[in-house]
N, CA, C, O and CB atoms as a CASP TS submission, in Angstrom:
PFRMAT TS
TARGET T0000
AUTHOR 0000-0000-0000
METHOD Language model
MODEL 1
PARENT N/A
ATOM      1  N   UNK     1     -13.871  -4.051  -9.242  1.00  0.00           N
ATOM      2  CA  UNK     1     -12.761  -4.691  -8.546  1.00  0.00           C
ATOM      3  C   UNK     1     -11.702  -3.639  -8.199  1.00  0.00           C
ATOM      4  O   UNK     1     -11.295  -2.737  -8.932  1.00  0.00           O
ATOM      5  CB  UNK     1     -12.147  -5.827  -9.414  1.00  0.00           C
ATOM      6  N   UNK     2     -11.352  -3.909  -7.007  1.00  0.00           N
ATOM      7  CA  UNK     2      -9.922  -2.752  -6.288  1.00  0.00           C
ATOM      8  C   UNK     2      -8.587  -3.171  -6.829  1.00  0.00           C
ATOM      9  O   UNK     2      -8.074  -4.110  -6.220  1.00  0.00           O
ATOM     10  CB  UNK     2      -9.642  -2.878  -4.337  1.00  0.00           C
ATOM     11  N   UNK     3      -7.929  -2.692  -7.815  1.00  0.00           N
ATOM     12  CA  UNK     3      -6.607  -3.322  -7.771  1.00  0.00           C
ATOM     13  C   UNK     3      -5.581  -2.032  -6.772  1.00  0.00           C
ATOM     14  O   UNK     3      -5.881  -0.890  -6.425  1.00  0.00           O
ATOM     15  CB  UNK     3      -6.011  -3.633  -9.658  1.00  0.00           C
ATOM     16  N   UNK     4      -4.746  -2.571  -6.626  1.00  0.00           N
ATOM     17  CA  UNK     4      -3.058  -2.004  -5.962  1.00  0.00           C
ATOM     18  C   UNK     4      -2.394  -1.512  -6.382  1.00  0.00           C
ATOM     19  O   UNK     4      -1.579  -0.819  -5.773  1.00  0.00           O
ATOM     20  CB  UNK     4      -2.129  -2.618  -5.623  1.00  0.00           C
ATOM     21  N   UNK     5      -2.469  -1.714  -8.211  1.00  0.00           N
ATOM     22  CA  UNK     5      -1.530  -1.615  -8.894  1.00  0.00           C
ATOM     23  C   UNK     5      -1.103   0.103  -8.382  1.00  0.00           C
ATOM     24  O   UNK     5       0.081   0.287  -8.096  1.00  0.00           O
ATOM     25  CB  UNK     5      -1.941  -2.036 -10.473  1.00  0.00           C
ATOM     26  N   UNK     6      -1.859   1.041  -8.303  1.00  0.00           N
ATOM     27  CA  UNK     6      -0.772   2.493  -8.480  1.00  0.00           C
ATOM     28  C   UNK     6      -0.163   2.379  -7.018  1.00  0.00           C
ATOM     29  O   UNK     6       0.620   3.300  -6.783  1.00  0.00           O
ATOM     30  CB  UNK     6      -1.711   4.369  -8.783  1.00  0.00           C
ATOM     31  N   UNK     7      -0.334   1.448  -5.947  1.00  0.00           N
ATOM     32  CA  UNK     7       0.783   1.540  -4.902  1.00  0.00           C
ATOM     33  C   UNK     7       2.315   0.914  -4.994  1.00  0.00           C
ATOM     34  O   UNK     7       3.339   1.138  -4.350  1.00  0.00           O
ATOM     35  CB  UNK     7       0.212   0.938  -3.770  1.00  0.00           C
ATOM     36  N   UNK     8       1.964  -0.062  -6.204  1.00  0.00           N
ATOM     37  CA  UNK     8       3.459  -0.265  -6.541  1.00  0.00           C
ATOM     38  C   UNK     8       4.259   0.725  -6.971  1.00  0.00           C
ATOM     39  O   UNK     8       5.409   0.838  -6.547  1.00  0.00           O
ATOM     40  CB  UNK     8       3.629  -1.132  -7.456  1.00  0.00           C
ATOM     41  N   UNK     9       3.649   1.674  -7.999  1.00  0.00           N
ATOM     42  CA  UNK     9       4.407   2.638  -8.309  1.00  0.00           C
ATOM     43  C   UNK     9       4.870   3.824  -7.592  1.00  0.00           C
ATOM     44  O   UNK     9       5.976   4.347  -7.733  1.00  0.00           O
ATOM     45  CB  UNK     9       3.970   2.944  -9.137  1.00  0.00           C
ATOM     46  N   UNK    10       3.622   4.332  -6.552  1.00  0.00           N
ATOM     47  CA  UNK    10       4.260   5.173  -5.642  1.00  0.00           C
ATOM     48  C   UNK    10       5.334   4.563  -4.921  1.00  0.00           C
ATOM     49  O   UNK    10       6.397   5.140  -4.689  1.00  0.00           O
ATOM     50  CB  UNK    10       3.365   5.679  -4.762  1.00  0.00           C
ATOM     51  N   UNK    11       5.036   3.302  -4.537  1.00  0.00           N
ATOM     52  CA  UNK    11       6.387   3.127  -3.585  1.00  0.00           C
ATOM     53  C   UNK    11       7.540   3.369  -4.459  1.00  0.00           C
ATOM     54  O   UNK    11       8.406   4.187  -4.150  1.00  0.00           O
ATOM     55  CB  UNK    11       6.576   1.568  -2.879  1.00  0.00           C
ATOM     56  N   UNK    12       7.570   2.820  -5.326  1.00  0.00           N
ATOM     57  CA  UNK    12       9.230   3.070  -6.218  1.00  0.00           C
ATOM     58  C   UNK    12       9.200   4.234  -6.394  1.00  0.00           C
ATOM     59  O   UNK    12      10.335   4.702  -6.302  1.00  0.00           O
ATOM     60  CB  UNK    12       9.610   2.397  -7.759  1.00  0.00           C
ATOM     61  N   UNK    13       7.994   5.412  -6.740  1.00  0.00           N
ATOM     62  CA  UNK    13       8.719   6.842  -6.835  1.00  0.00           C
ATOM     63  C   UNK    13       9.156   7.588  -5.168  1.00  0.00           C
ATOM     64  O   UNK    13       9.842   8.573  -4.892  1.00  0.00           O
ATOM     65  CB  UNK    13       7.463   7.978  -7.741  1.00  0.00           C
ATOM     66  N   UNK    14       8.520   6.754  -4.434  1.00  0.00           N
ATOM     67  CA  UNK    14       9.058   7.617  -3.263  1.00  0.00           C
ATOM     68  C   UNK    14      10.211   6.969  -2.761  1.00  0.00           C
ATOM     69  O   UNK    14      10.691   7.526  -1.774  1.00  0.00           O
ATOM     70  CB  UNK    14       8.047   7.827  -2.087  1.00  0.00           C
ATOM     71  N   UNK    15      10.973   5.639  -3.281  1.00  0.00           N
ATOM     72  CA  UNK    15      11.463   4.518  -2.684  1.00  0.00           C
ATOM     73  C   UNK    15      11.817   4.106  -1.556  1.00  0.00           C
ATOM     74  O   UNK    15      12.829   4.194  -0.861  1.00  0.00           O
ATOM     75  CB  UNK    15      12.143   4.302  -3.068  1.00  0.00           C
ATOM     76  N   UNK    16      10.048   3.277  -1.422  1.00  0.00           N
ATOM     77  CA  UNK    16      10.068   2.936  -0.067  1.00  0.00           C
ATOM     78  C   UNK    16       9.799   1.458  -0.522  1.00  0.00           C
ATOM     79  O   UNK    16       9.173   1.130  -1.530  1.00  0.00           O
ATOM     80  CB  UNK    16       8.966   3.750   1.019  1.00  0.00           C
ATOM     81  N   UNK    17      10.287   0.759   0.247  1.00  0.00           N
ATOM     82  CA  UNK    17      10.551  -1.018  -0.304  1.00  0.00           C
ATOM     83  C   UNK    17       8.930  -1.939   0.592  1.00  0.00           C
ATOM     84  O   UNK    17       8.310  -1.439   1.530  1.00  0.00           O
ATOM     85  CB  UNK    17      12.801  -1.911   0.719  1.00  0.00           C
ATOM     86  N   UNK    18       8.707  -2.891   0.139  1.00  0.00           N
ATOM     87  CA  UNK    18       7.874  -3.642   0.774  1.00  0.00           C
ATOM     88  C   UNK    18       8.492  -3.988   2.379  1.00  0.00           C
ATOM     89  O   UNK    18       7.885  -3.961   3.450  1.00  0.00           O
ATOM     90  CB  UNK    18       7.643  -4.890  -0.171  1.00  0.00           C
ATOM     91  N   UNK    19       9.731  -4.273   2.132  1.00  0.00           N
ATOM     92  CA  UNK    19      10.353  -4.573   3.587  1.00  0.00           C
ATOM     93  C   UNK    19      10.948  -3.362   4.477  1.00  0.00           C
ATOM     94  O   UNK    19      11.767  -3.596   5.366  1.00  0.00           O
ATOM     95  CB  UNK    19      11.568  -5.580   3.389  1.00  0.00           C
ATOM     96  N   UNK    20      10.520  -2.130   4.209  1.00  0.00           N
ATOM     97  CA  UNK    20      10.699  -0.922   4.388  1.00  0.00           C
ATOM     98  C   UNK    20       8.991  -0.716   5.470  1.00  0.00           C
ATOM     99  O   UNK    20       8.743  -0.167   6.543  1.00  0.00           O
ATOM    100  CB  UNK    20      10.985  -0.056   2.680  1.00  0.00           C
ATOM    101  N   UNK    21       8.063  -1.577   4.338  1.00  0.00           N
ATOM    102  CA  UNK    21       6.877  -1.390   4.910  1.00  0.00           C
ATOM    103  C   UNK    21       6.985  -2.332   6.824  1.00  0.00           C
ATOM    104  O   UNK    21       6.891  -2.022   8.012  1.00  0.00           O
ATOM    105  CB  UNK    21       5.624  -2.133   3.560  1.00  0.00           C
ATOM    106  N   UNK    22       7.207  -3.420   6.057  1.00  0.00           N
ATOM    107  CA  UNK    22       7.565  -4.509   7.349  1.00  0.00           C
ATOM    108  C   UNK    22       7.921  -4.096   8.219  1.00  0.00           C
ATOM    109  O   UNK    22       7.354  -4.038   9.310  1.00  0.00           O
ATOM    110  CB  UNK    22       8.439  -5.437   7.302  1.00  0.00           C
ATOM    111  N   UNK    23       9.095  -3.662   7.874  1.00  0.00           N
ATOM    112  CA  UNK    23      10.554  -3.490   9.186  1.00  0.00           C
ATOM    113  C   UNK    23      10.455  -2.248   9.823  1.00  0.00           C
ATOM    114  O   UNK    23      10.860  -2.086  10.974  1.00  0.00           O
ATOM    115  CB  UNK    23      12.321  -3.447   8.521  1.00  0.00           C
ATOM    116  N   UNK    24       9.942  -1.358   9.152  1.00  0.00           N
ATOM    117  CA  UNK    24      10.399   0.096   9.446  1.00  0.00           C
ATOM    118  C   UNK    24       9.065   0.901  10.387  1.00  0.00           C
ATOM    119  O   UNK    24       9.079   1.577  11.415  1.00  0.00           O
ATOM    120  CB  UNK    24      10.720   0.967   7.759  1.00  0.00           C
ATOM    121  N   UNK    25       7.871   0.403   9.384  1.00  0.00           N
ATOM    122  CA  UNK    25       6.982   0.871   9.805  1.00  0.00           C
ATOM    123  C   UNK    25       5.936   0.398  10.440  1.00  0.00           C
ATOM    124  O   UNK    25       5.041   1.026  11.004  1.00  0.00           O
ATOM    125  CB  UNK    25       6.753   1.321   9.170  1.00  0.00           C
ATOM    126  N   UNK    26       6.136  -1.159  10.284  1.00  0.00           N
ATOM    127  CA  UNK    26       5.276  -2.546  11.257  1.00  0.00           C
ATOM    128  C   UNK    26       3.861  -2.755  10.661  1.00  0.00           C
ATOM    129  O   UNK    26       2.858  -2.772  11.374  1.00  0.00           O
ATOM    130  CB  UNK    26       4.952  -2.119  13.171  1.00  0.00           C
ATOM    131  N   UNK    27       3.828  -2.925   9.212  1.00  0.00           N
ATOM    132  CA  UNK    27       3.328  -3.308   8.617  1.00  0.00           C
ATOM    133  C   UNK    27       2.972  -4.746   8.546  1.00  0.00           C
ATOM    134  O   UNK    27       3.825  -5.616   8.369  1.00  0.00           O
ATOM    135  CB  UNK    27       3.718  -2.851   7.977  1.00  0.00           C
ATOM    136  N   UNK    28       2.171  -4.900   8.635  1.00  0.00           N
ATOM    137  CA  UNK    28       2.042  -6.842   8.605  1.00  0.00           C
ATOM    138  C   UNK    28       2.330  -7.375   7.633  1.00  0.00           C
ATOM    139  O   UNK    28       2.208  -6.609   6.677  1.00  0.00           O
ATOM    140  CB  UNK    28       0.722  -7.579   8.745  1.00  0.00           C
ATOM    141  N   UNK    29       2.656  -8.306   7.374  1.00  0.00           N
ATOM    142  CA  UNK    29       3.521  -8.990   5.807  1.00  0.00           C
ATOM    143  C   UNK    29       1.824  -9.908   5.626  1.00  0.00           C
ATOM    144  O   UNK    29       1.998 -10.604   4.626  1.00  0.00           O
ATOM    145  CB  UNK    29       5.696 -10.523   6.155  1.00  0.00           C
ATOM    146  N   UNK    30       0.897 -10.074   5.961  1.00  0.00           N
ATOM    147  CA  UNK    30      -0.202 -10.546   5.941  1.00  0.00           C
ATOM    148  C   UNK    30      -0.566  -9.338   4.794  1.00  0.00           C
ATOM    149  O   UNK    30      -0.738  -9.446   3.580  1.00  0.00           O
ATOM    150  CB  UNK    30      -0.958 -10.738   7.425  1.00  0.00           C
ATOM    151  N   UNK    31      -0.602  -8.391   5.497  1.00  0.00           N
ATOM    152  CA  UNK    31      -1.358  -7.132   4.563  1.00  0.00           C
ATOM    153  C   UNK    31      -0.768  -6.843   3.232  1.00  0.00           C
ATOM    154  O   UNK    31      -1.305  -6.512   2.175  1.00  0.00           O
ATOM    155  CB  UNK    31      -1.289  -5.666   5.312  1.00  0.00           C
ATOM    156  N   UNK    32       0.625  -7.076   3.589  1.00  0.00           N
ATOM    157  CA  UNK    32       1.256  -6.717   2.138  1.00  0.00           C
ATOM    158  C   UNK    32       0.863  -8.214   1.024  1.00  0.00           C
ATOM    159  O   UNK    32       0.477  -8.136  -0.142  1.00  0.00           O
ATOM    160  CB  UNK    32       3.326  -6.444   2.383  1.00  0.00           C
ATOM    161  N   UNK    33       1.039  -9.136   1.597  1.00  0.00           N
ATOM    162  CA  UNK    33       0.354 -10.196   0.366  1.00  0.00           C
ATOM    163  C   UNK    33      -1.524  -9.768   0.281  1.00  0.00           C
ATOM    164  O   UNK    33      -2.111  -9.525  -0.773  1.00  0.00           O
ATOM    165  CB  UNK    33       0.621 -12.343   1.043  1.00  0.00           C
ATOM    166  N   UNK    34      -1.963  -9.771   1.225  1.00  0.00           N
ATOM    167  CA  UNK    34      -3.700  -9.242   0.377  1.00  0.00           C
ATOM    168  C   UNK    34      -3.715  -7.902  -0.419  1.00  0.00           C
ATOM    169  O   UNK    34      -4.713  -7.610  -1.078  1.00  0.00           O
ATOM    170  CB  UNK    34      -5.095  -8.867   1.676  1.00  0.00           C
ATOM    171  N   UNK    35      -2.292  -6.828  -0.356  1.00  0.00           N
ATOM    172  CA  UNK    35      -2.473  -6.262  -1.465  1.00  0.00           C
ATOM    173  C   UNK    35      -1.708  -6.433  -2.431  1.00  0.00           C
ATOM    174  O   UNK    35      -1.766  -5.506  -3.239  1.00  0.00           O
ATOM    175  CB  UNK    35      -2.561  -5.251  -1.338  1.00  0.00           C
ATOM    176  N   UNK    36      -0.877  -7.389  -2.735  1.00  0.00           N
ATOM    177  CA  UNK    36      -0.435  -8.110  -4.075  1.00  0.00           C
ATOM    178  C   UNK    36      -1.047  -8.744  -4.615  1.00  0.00           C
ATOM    179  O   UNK    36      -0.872  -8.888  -5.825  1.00  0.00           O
ATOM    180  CB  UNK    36       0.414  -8.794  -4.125  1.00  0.00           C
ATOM    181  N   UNK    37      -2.295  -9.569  -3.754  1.00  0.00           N
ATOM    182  CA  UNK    37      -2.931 -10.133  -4.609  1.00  0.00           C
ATOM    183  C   UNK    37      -4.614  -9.609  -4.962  1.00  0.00           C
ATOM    184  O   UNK    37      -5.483 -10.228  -5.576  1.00  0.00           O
ATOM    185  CB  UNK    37      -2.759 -11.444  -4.155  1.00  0.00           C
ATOM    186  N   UNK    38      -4.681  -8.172  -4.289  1.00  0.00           N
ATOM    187  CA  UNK    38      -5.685  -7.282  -5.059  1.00  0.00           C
ATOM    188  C   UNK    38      -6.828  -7.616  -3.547  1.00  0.00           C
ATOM    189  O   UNK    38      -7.953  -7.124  -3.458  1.00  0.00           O
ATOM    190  CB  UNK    38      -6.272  -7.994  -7.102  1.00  0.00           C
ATOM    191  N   UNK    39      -6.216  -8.516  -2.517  1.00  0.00           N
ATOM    192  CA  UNK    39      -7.421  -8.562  -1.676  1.00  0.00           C
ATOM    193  C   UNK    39      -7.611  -7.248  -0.724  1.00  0.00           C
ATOM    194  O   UNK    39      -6.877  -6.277  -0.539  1.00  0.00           O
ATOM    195  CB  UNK    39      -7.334  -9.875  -0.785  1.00  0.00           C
ATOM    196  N   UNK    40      -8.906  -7.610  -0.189  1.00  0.00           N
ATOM    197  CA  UNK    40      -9.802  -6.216   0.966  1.00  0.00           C
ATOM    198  C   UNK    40      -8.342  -6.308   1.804  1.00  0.00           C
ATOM    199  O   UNK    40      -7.699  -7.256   2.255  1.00  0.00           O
ATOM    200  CB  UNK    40     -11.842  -6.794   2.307  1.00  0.00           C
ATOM    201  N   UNK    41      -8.141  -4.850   1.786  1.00  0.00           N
ATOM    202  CA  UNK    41      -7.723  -4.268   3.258  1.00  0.00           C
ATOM    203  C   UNK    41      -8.511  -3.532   4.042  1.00  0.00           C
ATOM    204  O   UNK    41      -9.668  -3.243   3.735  1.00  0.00           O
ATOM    205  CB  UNK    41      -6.693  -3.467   3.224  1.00  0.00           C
ATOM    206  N   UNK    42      -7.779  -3.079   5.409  1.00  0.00           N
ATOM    207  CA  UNK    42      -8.621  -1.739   6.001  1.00  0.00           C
ATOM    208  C   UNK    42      -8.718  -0.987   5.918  1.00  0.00           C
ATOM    209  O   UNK    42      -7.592  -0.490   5.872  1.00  0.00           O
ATOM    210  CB  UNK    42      -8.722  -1.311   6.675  1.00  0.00           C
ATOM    211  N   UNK    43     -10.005   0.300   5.769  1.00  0.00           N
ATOM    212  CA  UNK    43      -9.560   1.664   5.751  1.00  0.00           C
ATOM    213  C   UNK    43      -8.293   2.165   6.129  1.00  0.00           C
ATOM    214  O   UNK    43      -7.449   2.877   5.583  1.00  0.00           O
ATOM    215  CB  UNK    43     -10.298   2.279   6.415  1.00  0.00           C
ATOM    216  N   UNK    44      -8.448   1.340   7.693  1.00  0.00           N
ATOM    217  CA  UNK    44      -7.037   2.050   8.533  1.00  0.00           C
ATOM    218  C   UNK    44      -5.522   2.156   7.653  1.00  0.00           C
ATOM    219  O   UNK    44      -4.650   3.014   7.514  1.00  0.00           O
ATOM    220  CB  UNK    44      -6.639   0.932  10.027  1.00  0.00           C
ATOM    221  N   UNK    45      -5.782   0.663   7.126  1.00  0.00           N
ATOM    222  CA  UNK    45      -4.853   0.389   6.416  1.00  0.00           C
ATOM    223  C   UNK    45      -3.983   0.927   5.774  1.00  0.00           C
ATOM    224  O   UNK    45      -2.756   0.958   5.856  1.00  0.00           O
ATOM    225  CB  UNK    45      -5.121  -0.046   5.930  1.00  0.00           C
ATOM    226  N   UNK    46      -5.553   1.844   4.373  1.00  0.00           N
ATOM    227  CA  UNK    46      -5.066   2.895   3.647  1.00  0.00           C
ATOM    228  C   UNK    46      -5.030   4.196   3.957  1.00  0.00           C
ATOM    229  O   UNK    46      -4.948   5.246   3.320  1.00  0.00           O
ATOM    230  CB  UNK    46      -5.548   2.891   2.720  1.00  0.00           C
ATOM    231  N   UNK    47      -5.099   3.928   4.933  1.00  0.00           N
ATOM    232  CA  UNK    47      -5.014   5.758   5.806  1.00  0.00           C
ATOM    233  C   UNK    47      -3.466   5.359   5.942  1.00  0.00           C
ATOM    234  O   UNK    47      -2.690   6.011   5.244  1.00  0.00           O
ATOM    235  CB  UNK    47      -6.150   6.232   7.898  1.00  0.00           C
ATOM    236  N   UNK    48      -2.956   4.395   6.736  1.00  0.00           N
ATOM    237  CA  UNK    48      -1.381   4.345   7.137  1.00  0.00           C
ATOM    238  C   UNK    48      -0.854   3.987   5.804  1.00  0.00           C
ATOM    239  O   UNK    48       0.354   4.220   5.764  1.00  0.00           O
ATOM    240  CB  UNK    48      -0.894   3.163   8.399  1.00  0.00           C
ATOM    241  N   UNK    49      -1.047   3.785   5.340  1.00  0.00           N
ATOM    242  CA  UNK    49      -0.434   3.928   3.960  1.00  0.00           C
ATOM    243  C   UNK    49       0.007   5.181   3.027  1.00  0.00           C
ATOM    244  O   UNK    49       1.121   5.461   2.585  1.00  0.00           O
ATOM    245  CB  UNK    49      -1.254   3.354   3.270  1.00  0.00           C
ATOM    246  N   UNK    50      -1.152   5.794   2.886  1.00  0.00           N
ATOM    247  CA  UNK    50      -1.107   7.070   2.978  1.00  0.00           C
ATOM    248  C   UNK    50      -0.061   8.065   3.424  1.00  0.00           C
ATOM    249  O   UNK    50       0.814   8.564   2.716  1.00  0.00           O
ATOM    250  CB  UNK    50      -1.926   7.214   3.540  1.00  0.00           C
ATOM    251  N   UNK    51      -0.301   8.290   4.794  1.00  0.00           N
ATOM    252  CA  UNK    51       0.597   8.613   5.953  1.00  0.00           C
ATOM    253  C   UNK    51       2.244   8.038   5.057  1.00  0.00           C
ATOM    254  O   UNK    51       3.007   8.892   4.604  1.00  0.00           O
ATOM    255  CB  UNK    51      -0.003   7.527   7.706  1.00  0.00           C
ATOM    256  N   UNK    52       2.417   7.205   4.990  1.00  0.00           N
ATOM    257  CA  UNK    52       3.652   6.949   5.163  1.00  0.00           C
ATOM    258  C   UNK    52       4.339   7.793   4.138  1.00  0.00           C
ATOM    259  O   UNK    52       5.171   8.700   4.169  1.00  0.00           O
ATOM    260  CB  UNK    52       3.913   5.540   5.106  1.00  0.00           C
ATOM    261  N   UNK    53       3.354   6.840   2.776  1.00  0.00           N
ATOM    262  CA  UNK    53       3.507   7.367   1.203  1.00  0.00           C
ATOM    263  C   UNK    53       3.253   9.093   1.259  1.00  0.00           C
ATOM    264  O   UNK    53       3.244   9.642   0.157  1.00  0.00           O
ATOM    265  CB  UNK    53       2.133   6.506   0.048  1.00  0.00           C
ATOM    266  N   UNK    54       3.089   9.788   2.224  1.00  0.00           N
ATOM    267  CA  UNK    54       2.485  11.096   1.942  1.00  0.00           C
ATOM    268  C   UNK    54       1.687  11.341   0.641  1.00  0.00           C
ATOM    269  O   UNK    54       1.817  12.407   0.038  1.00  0.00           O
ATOM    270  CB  UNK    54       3.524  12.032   1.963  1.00  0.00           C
ATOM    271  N   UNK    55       0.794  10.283   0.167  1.00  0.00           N
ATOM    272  CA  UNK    55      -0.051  10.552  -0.917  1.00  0.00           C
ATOM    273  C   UNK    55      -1.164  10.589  -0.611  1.00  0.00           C
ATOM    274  O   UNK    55      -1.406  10.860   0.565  1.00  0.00           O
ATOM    275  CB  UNK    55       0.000   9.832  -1.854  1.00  0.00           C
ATOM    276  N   UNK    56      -2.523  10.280  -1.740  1.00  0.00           N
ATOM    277  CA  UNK    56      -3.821  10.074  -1.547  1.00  0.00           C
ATOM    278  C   UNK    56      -4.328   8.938  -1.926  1.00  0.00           C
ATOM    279  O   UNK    56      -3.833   8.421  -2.928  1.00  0.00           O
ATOM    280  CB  UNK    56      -4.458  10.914  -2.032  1.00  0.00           C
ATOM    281  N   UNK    57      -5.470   8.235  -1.215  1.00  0.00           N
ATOM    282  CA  UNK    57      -5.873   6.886  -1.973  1.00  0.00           C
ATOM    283  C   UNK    57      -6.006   6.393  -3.245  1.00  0.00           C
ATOM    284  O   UNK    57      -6.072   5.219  -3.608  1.00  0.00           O
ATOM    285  CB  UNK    57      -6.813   6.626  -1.728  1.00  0.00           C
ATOM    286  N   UNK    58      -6.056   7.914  -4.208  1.00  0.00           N
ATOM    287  CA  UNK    58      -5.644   7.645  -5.581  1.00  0.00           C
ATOM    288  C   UNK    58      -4.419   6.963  -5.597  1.00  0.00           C
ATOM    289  O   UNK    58      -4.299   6.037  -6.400  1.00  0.00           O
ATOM    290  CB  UNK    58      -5.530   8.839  -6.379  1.00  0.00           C
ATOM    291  N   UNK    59      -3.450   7.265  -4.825  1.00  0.00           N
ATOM    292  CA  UNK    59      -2.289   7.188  -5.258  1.00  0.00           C
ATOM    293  C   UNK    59      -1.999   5.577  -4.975  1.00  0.00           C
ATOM    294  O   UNK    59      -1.012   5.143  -5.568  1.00  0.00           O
ATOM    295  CB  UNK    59      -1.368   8.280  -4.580  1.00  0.00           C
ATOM    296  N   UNK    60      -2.625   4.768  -4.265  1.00  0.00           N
ATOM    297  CA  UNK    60      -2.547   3.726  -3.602  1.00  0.00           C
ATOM    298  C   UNK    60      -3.741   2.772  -4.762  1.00  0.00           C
ATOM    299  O   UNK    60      -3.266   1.759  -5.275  1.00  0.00           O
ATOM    300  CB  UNK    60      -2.931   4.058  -1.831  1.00  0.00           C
ATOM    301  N   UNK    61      -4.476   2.957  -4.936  1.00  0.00           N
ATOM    302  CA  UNK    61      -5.783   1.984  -5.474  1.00  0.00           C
ATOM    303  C   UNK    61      -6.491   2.461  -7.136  1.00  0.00           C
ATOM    304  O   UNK    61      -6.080   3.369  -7.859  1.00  0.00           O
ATOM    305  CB  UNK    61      -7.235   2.217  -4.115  1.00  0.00           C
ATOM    306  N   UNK    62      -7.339   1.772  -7.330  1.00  0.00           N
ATOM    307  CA  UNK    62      -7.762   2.215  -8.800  1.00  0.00           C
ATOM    308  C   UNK    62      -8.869   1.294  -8.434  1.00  0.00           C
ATOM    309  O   UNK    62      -8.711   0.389  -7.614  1.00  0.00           O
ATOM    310  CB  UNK    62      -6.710   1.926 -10.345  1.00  0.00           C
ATOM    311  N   UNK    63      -9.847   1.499  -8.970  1.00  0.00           N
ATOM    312  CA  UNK    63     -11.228   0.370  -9.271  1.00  0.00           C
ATOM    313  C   UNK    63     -11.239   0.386 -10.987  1.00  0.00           C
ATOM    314  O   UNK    63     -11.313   1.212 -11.897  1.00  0.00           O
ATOM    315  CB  UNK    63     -13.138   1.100  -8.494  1.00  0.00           C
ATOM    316  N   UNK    64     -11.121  -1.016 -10.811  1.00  0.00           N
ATOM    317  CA  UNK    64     -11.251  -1.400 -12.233  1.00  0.00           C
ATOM    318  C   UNK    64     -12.685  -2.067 -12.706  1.00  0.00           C
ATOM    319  O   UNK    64     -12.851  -2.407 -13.878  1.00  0.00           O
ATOM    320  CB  UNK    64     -10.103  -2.410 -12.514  1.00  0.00           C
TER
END
């Protein structure tokens, strides 16, 4: 199973807000609830995620 959990934490160390994701960067608020609640996103997804977070998909996901 994919959890999210280490993208919560990058965002607070880089502090970038969920509505930071929304507003700023046009993030779909669709996407941000399927990764609160641990569901499939897109590659693309976590590529722009990435990008934003300047991290790596480690930094975003974990398989549990």
């Amino acid at each position: 199973m994919v959890s999210y959990e280490p993208l919560w934490r990058t965002m607070k160390l880089k502090n970038i807000t969920t509505y930071a994701l929304i507003h700023e960067f046009k993030i779909n608020p669709r996407t941000i609830n399927n990764l609160k609640h641990n569901k499939s996103v897109t590659v693309f997804t976590l590529e722009r995620l990435c990008e934003i977070l300047e991290c790596t998909p480690n930094d975003i996901l974990k398989f549990e």
